[in-house]
NUZABA-427533 format. One record per atom (N, C-alpha, C, O, CB): x, y negated, z; residue in three letters. Coordinates in steps of 0.02 Angstrom, whole numbers, plus 50000, padded with zeros to 5 digits. Glycine has a CB too. Layout:
XYZALA ...
END
This chain:
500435116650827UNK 500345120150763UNK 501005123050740UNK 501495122250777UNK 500045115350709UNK 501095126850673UNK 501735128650650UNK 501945125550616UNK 501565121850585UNK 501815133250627UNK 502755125150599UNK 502955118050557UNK 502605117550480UNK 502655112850439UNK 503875117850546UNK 502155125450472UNK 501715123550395UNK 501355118650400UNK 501395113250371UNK 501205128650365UNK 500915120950446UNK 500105115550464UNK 500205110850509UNK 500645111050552UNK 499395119450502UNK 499785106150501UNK 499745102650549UNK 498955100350555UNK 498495100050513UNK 500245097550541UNK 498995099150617UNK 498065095750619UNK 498055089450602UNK 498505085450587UNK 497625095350697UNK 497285088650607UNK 497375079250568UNK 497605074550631UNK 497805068850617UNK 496405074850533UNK 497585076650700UNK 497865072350737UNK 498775072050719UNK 499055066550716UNK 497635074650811UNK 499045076550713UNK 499775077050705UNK 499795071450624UNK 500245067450613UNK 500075087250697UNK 499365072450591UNK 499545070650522UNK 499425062350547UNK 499785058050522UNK 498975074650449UNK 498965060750591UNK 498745054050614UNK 499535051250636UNK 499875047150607UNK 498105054450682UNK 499675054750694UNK 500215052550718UNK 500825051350675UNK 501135046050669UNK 500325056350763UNK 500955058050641UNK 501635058150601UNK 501595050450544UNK 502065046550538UNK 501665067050547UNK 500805049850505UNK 501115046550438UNK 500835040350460UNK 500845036050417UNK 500895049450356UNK 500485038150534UNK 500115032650544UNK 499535029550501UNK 499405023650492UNK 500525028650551UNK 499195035650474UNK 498445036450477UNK 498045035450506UNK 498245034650563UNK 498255039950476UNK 497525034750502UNK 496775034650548UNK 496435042750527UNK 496605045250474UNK 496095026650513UNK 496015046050568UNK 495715050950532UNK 495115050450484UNK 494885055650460UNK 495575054850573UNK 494865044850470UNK 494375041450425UNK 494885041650370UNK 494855045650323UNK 494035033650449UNK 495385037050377UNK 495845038050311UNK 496005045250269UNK 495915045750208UNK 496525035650332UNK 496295051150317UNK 496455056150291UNK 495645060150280UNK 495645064950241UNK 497055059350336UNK 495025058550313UNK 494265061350271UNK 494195058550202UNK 493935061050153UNK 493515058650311UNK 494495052550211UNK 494265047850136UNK 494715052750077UNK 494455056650036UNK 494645036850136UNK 495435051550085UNK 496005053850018UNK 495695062850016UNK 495945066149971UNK 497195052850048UNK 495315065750052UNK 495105073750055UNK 494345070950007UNK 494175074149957UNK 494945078450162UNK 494045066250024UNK 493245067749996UNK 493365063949905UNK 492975063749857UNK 492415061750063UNK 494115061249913UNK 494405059449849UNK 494665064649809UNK 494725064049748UNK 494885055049858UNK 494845070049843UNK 495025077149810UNK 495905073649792UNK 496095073249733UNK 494365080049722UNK 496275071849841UNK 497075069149837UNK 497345073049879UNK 497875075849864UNK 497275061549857UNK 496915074749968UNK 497345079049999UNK 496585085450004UNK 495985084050004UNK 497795074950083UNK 496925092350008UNK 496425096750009UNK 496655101450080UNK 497005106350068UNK 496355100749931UNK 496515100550133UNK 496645103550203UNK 496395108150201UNK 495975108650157UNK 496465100850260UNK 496525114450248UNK 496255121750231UNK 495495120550298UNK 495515116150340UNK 497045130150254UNK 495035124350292UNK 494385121250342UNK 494555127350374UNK 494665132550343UNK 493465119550313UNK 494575126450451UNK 494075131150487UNK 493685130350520UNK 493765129050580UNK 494225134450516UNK 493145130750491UNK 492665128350539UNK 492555119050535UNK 492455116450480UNK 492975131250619UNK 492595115750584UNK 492705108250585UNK 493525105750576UNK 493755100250561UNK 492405105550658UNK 493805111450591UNK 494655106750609UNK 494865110150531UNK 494685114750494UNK 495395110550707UNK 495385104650534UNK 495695102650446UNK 496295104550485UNK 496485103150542UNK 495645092850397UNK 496655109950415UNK 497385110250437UNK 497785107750376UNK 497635109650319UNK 497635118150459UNK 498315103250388UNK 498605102450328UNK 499295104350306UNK 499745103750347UNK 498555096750319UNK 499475107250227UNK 499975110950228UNK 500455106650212UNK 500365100650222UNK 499925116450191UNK 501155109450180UNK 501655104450179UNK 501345100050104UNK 501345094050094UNK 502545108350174UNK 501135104550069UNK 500875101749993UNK 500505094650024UNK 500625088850009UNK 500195108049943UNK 500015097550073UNK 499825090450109UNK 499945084450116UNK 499675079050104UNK 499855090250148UNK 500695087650154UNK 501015079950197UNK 501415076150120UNK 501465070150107UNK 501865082550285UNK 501595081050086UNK 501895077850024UNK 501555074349966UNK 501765071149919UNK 502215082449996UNK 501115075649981UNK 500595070649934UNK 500285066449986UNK 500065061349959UNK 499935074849887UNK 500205066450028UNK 499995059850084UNK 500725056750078UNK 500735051150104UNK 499725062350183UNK 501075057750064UNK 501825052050081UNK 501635049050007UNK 501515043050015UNK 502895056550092UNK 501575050849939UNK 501385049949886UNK 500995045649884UNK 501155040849849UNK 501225054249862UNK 500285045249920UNK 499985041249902UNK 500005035949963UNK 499665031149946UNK 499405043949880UNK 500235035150016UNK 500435030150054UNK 501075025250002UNK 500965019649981UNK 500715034050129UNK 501595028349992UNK 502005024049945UNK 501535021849884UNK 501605016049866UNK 502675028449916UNK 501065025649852UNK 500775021349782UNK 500325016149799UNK 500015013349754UNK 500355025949728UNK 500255014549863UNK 499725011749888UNK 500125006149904UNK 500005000449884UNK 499315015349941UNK 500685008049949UNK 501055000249971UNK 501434998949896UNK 501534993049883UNK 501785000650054UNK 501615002949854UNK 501664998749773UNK 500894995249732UNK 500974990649691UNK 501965005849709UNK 500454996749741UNK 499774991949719UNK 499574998349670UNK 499194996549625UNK 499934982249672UNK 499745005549668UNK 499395008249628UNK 498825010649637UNK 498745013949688UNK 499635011549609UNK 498305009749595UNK 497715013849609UNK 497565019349641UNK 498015023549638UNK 497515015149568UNK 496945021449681UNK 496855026949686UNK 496855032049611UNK 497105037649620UNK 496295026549724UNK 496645030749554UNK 496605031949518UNK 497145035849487UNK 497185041749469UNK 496405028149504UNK 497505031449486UNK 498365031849460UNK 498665038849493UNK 498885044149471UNK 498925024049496UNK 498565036449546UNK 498905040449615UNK 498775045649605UNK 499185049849622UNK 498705039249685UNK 498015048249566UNK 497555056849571UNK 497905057549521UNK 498315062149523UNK 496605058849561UNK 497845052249444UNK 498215055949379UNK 498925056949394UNK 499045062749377UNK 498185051449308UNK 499375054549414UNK 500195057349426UNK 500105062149471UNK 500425067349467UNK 500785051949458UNK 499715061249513UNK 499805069749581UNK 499595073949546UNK 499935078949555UNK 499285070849663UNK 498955075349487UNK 498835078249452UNK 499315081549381UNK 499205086849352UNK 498405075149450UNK 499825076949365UNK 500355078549322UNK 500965083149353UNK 501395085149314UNK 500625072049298UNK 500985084449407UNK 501445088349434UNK 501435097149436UNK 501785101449463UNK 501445085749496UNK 500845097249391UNK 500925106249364UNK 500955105349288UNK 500905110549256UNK 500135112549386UNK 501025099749256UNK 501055102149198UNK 501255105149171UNK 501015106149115UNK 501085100749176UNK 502025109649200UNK 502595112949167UNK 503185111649140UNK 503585115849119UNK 502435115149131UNK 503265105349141UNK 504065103549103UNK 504325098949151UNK 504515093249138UNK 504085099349018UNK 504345102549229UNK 504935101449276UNK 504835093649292UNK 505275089449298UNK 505715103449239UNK 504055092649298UNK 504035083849308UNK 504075079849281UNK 503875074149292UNK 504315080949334UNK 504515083349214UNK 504525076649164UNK 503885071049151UNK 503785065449175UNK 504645079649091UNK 503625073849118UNK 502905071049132UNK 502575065749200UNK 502305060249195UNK 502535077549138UNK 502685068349237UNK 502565064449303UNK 502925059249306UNK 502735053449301UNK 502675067749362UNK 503475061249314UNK 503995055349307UNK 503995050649271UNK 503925044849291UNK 504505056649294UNK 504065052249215UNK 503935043949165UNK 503385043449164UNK 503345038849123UNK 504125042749085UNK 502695044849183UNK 502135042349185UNK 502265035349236UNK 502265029349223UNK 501615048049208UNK 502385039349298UNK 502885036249374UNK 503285028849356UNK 503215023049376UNK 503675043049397UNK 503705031849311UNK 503975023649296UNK 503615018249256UNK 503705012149259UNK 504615023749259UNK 503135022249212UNK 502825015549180UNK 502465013149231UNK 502665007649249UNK 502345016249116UNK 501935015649266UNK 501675013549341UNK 501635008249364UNK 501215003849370UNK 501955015549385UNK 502415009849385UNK 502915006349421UNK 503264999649384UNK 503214993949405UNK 503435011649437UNK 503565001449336UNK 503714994549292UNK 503074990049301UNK 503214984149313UNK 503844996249201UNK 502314991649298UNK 501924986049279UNK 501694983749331UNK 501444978149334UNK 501434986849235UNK 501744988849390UNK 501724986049472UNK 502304982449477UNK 502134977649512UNK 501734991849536UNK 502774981949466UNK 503344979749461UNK 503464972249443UNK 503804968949482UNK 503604983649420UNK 503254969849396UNK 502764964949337UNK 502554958849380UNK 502774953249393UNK 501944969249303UNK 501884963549401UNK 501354961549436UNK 501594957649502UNK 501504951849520UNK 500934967649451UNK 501874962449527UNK 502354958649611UNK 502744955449590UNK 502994953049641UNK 502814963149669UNK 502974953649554UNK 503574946749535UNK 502944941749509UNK 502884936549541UNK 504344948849452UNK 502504942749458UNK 502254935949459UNK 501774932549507UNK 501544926849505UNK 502004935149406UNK 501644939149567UNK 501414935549612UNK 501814931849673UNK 501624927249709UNK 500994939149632UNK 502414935149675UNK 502964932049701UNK 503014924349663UNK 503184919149692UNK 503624937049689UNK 502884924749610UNK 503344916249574UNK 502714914049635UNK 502874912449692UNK 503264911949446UNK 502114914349616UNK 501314912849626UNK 501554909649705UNK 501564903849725UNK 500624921549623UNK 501714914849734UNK 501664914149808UNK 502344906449805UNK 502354901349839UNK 501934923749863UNK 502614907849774UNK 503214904449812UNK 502974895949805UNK 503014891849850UNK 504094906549769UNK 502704894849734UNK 502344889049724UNK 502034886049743UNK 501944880149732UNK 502134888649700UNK 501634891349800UNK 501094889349826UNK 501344887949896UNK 501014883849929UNK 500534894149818UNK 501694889849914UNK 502234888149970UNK 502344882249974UNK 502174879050023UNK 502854890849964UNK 502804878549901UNK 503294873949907UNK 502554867249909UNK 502504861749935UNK 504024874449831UNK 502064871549865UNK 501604865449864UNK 501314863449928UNK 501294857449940UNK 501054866549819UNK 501034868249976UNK 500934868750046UNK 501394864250086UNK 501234858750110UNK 501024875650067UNK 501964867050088UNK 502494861750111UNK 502574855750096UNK 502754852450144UNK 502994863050100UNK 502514852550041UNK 502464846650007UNK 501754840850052UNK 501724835250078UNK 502274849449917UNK 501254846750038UNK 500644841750074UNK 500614842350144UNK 500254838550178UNK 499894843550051UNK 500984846950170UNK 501214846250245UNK 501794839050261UNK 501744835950314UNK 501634854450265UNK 502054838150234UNK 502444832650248UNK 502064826550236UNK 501954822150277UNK 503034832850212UNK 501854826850164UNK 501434820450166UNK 500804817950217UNK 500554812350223UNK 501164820550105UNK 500644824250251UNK 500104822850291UNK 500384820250338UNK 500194814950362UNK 499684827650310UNK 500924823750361UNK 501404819750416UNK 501664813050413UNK 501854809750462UNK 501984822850423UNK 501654811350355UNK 501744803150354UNK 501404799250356UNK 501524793450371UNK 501944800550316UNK 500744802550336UNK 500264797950335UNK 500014796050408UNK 499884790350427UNK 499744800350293UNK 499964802650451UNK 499814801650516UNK 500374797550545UNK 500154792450572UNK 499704808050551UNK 501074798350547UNK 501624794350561UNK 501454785850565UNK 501384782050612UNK 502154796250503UNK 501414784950473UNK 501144778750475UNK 500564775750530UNK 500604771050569UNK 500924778350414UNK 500054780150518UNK 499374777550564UNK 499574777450628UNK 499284772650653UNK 498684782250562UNK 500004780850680UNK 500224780050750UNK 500424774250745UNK 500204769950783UNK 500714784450780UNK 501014772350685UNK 501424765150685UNK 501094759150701UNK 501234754350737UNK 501694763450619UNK 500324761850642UNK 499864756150617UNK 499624754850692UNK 499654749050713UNK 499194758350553UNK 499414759450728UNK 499054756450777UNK 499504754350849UNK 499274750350889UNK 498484761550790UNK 500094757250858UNK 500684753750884UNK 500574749050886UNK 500254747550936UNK 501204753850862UNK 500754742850831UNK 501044735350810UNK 500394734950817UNK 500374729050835UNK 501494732650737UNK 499554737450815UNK 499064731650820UNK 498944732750888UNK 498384730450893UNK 498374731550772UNK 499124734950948UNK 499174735151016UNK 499464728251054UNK 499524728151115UNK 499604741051028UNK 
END
């Protein structure tokens, strides 16, 4: 293809997509490929909002989210708009992944905790049946 377009196999390859994935974010109205016929060509506007919503996705943002900020980018005042929409977003994704971080880590130390004790207990019981041998 030319470095404008690309087909959905190139777009597969380049952003490590599936082509089910890039039908889904198109029948979502996020990426809009030009048709000819059956084959989808996609422009750079494309690939730049597929990088968009791959990053809002590995941040926990909605599809939702993702259409209203891609959608804020004609408003006219140079992104502003987008942008701090972007950071509030982000601050509460932000939020969100730290208290599931405390979450996770707790659940860790507690994991670990009853992993050892199980180990003693089995410890003991080898002992126990050791000495009644």
């Amino acid at each position: 293809m030319t470095e404008d377009l690309m087909t959905i196999r190139e777009m597969c390859e380049t952003y490590d997509v599936t082509p089910r994935t890039l039908r889904f974010y198109e029948a979502k109205e996020l990426l809009f490929p030009i048709r000819e016929g059956q084959k989808r060509l996609f422009t750079k506007r494309d690939r730049a909002r597929l990088k968009l919503i791959l990053r809002g996705k590995r941040f926990g943002f909605s599809l939702e989210e993702i259409r209203q900020l891609l959608d804020l980018y004609h408003v006219g005042d140079q992104q502003m708009t987008q942008m701090t929409r972007t950071i509030e977003i982000a601050r509460e994704r932000l939020g969100d992944m730290e208290v599931r971080r405390e979450e996770l880590t707790q659940a860790i130390d507690d994991l670990k905790e009853q992993l050892r004790w199980g180990e003693k207990v089995i410890a003991s019981m080898k002992n126990e049946k050791k000495a009644a041998e």
